[in-house]
N, CA and C atoms as a LAMMPS dump frame, in Angstrom:
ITEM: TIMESTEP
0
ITEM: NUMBER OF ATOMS
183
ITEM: BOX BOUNDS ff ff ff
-5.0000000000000000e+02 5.0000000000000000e+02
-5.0000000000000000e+02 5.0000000000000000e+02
-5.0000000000000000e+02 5.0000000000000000e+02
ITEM: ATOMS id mol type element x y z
1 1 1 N 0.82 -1.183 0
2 1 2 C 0 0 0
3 1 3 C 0.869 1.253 0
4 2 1 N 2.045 1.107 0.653
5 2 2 C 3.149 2.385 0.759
6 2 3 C 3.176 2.561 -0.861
7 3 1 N 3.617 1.766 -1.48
8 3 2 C 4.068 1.904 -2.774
9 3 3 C 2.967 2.731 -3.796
10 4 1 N 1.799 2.18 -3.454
11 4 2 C 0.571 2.63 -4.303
12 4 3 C 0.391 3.822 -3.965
13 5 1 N 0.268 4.526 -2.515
14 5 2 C 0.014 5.866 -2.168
15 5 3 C 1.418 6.741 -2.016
16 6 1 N 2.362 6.42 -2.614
17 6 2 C 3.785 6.993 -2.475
18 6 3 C 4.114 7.503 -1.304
19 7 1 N 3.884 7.1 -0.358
20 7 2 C 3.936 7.511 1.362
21 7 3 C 4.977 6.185 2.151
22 8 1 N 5.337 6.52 2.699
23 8 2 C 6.415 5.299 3.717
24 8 3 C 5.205 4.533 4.457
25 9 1 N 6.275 3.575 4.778
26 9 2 C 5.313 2.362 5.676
27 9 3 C 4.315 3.101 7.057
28 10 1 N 5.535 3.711 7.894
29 10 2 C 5.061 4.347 8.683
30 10 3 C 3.945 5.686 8.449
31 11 1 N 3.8 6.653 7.662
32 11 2 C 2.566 6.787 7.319
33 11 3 C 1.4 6.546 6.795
34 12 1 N 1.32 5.262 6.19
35 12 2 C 0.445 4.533 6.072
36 12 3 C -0.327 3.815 7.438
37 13 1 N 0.47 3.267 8.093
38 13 2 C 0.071 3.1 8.925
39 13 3 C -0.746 4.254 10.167
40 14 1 N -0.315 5.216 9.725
41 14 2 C -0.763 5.941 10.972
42 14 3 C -2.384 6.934 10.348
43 15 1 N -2.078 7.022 8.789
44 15 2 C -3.582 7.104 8.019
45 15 3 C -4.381 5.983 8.307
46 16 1 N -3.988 4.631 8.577
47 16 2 C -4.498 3.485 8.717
48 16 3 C -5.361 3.64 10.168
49 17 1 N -4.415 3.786 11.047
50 17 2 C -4.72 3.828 12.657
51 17 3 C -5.418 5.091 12.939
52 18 1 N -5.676 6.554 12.148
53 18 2 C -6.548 7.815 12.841
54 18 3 C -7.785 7.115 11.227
55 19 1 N -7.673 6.312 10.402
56 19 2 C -8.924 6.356 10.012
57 19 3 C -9.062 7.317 8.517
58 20 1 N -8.086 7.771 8.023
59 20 2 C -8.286 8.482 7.005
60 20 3 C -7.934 7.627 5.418
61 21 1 N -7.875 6.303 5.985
62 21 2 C -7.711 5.169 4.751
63 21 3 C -8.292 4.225 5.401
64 22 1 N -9.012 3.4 4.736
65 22 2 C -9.961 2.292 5.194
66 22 3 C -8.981 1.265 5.196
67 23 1 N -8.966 0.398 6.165
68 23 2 C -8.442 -0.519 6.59
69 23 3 C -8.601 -1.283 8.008
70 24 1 N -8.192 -2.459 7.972
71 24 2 C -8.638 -3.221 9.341
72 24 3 C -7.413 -4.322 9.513
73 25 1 N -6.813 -4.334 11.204
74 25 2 C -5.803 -5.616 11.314
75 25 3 C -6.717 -6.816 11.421
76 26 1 N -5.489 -7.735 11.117
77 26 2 C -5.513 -9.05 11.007
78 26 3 C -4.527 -9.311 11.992
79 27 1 N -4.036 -10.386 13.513
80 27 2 C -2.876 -10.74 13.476
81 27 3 C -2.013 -9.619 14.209
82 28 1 N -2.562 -8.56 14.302
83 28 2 C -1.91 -7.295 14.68
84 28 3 C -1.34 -6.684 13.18
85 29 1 N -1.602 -6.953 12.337
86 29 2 C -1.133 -6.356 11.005
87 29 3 C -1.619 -5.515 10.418
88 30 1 N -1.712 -4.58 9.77
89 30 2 C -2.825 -3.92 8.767
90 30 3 C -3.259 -4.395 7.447
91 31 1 N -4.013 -4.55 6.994
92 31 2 C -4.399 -4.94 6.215
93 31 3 C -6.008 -4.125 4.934
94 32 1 N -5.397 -4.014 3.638
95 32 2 C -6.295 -2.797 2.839
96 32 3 C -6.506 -3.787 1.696
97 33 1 N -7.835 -3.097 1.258
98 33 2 C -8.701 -3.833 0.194
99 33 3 C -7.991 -2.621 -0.599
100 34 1 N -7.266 -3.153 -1.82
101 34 2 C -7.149 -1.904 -2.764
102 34 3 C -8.274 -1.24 -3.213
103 35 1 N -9.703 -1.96 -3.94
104 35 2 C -10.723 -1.325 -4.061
105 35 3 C -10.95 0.017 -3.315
106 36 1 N -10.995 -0.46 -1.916
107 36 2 C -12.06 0.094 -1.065
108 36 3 C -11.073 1.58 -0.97
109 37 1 N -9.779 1.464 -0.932
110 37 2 C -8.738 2.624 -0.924
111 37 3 C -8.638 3.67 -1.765
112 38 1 N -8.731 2.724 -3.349
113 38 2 C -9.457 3.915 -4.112
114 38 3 C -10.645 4.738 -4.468
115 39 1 N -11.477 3.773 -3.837
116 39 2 C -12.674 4.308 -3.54
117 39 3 C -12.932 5.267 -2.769
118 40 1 N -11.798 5.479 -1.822
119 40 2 C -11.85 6.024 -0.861
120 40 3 C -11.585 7.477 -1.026
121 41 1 N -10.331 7.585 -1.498
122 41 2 C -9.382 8.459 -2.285
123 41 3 C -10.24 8.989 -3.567
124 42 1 N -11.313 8.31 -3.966
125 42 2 C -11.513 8.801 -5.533
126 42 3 C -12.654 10.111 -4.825
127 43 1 N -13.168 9.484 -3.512
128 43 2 C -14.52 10.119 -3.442
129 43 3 C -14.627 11.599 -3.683
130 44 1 N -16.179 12.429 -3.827
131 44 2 C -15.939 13.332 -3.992
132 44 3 C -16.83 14.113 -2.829
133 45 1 N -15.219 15.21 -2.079
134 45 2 C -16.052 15.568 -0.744
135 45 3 C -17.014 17.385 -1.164
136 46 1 N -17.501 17.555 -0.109
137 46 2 C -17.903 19.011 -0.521
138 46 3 C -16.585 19.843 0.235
139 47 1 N -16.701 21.222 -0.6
140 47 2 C -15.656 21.99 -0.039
141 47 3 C -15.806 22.414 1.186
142 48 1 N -16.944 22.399 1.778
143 48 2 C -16.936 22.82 3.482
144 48 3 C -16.385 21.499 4.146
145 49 1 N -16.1 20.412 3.565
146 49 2 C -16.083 19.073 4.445
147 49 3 C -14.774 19.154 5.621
148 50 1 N -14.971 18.865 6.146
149 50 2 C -13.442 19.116 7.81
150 50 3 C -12.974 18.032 7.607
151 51 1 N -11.961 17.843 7.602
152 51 2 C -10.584 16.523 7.518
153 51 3 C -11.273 15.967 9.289
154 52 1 N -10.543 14.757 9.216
155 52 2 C -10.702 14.399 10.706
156 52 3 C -9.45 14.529 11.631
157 53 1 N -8.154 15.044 11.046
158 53 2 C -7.181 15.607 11.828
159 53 3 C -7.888 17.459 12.26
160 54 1 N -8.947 17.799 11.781
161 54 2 C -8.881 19.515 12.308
162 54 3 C -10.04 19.412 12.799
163 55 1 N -10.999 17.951 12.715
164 55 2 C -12.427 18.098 13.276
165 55 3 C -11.84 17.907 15.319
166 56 1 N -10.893 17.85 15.579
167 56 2 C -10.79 17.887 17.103
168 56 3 C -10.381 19.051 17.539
169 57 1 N -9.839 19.934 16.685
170 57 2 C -9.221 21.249 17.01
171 57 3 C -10.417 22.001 17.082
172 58 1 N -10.197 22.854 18.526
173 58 2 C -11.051 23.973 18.989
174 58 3 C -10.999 25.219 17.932
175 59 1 N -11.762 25.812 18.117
176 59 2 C -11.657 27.246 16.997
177 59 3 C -11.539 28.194 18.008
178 60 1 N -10.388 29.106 17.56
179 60 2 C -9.885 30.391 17.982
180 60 3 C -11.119 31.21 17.543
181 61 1 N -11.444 32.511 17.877
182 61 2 C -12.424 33.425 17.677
183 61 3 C -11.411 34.699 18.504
């Protein structure tokens, strides 16, 4: 999966583990349906949509 998303092992994994690439362990392993990844990646969000790394961040005012 590193190879396919041009990202190192270790960030894959950690898109894997907060949830921003679909995937599930096996074994303690990770493990990705290529489908479901590009599916994932292909989707199309709206421009107001919040990432889930900034949906925990408080808003300054």
């Amino acid at each position: 999966m590193a190879i396919y998303l041009g990202a190192s092992e270790h960030s894959v994994r950690l898109y894997a583990s907060r949830g921003d690439i679909p995937a599930f362990k096996v074994g303690g392993r990770w493990r990705f349906y290529l489908s479901d990844v590009r599916a994932h990646l292909t989707r199309v969000t709206p421009a107001w949509h919040q990432s889930n790394q900034s949906r925990g961040r408080s808003r300054l005012s």
